[in-house]
C-alpha positions as CSV (number, residue, x, y, z in Angstrom):
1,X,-10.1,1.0,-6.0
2,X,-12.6,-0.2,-8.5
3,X,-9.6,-2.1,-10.3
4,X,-9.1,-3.9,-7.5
5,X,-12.6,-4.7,-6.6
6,X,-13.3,-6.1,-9.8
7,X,-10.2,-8.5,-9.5
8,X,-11.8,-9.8,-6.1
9,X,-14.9,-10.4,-7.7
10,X,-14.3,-12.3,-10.6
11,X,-11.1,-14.5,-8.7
12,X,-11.7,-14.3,-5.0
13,X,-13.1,-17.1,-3.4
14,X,-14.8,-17.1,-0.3
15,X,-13.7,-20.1,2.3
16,X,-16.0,-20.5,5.8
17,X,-17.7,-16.7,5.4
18,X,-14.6,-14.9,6.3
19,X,-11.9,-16.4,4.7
20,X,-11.0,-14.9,0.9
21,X,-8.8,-16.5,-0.8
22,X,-7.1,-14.4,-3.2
23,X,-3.8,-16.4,-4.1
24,X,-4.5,-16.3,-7.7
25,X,-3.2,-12.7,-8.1
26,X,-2.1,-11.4,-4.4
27,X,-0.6,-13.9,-1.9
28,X,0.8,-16.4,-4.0
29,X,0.7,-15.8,-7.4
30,X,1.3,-12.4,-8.2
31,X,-0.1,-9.8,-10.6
32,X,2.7,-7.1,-10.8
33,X,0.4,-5.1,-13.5
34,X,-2.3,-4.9,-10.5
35,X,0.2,-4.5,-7.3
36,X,1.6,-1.6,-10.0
37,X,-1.7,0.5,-9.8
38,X,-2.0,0.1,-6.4
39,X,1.1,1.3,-5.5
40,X,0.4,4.6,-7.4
41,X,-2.6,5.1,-6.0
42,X,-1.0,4.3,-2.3
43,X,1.7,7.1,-3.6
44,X,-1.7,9.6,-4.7
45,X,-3.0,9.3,-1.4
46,X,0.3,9.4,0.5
47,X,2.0,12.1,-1.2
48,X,3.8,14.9,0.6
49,X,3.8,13.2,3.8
50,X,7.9,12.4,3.5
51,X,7.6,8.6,3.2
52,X,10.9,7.4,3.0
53,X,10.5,3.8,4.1
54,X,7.9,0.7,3.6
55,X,7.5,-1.8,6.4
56,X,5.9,-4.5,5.5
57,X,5.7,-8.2,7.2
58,X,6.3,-11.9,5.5
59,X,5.7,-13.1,2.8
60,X,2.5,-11.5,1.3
61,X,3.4,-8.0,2.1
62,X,7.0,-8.0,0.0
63,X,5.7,-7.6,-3.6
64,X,3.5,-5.3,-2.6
65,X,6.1,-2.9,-0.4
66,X,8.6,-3.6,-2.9
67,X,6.6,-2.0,-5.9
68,X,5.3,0.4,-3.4
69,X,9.0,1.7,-2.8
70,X,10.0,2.1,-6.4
71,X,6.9,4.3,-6.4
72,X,7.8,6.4,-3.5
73,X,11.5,6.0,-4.3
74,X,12.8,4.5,-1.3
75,X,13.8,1.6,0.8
76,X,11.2,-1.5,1.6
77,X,12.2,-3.5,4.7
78,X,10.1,-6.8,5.8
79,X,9.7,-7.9,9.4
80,X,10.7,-11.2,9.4
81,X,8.9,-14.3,11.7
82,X,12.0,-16.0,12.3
83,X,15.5,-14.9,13.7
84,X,18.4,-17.1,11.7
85,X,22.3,-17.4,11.9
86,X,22.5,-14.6,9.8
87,X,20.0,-12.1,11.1
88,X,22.2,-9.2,13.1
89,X,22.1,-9.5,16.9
90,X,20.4,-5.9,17.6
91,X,16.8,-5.8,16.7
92,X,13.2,-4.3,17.7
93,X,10.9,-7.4,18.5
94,X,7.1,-7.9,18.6
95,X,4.7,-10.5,18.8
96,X,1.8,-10.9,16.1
97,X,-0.7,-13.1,16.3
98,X,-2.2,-14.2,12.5
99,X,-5.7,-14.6,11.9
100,X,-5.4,-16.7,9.3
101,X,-3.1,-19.0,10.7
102,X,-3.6,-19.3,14.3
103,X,-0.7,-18.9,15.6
104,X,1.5,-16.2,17.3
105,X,4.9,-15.1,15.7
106,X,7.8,-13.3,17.4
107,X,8.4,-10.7,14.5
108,X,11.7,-8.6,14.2
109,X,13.2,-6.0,12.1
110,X,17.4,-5.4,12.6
111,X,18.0,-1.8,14.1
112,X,20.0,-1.0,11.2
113,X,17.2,-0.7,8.8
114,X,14.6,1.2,11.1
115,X,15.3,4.5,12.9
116,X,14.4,8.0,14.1
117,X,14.9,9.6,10.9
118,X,12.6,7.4,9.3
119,X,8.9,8.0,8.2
120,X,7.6,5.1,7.6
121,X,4.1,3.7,5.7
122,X,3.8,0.8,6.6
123,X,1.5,-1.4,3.9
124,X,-0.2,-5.0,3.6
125,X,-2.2,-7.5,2.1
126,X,-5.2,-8.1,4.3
127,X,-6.5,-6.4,7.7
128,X,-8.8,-8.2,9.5
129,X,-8.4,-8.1,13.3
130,X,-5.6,-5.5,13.4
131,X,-3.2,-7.4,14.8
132,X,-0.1,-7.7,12.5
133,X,-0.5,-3.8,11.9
134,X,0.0,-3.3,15.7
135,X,3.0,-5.3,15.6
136,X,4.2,-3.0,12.5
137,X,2.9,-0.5,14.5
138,X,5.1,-1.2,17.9
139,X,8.4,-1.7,16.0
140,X,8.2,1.6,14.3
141,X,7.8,3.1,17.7
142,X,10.5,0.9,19.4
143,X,12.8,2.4,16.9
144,X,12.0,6.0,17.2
145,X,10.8,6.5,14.1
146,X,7.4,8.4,12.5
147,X,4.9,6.1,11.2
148,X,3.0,7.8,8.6
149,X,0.2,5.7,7.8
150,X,-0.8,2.6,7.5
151,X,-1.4,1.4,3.1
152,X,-4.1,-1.9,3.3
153,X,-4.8,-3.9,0.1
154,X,-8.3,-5.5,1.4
155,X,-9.6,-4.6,4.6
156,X,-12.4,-7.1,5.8
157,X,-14.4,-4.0,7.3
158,X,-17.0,-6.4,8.7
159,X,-14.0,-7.2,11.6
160,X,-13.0,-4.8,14.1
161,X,-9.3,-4.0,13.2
162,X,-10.1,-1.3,11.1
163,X,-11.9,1.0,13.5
164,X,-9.1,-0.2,16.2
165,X,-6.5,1.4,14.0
166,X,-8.3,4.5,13.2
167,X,-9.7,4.9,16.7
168,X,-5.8,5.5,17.5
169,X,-5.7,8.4,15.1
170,X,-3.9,6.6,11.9
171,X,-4.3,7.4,9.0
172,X,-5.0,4.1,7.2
173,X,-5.9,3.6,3.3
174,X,-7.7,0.5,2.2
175,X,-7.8,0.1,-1.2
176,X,-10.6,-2.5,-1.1
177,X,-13.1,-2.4,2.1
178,X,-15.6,-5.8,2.3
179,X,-18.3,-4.8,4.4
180,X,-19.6,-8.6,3.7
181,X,-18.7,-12.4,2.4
182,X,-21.9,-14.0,3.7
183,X,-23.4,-16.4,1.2
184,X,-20.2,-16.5,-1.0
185,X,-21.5,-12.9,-2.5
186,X,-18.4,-9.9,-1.7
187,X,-20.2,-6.7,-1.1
188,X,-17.7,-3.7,-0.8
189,X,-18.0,-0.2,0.8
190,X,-19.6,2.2,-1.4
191,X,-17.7,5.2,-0.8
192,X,-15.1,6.1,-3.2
193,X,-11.6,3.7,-2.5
């Protein structure tokens, strides 16, 4: 998605070779305009598959699925990384470990807002090593329910969790694939997204 692309380009920084920081209009501060063209395009290349729910995970992921649902004209529910006092008592659980932090989270979603009847695209910000997708990934299977696809903002093709996810058969839509960082230069995938 050239829009897209050309956002990364003139705001992204690169941090260490494979860090991009992109909190200028993504992850931190937010550019609805942009999150509002990529939702349609998510909804172009989603269409007649039934989506009638977005998972996504916190925080990054909530403007984006939130947007993304008005598109599709349904629900957007967030796995959350921490249980409180007034989370329900019956929920799917999973554990993601976070590139970018480190660290591993214990991520739920309440069984009340994911179920059999539900097909479900599951969208966000960043893949890198796969790992919070598989997480989205195992609850939507823990709660019986059809997972669709999987919607990525920027995919760091250069890392391995790309061809994980689609070695399993999923369809999965990056918007923006880097296929390199090195030297502070971003050099996408040539192909179309």
């Amino acid at each position: 998605m050239k829009l897209l692309e050309d956002k990364i380009r003139t705001e992204g920084v690169v941090k260490n070779g494979d860090i991009l920081k992109v909190d200028s209009f993504l992850n931190h501060q937010m550019d609805a305009g942009l999150f509002r063209a990529m939702a349609r395009e998510w909804k172009r290349r989603f269409d007649g598959l039934g989506v009638n729910k977005i998972l996504t995970i916190e925080a990054s992921g909530i403007g984006l699925a939130c947007i993304a649902a008005e598109e599709f004209g349904c629900r957007a529910v967030f796995a959350k990384k921490s249980s409180g006092s007034n989370m329900d008592a019956e929920v799917y659980s999973t554990k993601i470990t976070s590139f970018t932090k480190g660290k591993v989270f214990d991520v739920i979603v309440s069984k009340r807002f994911l179920g059999p009847e539900d097909r479900v695209l599951i969208l966000d910000d960043f893949l890198a090593n796969g790992c919070a997708l598989e997480g989205l990934m195992d609850l939507v299977n823990q709660a019986g329910a059809t997972l669709v696809g999987c919607g990525i903002a920027i995919e760091k093709g250069f890392q391995e969790g790309g061809a994980r996810i689609r070695k399993k058969g999923v369809k999965l839509e990056s918007l923006a694939v880097i296929v390199s960082m090195s030297g502070g230069e971003i050099v996408f995938r040539e192909d179309g997204t």
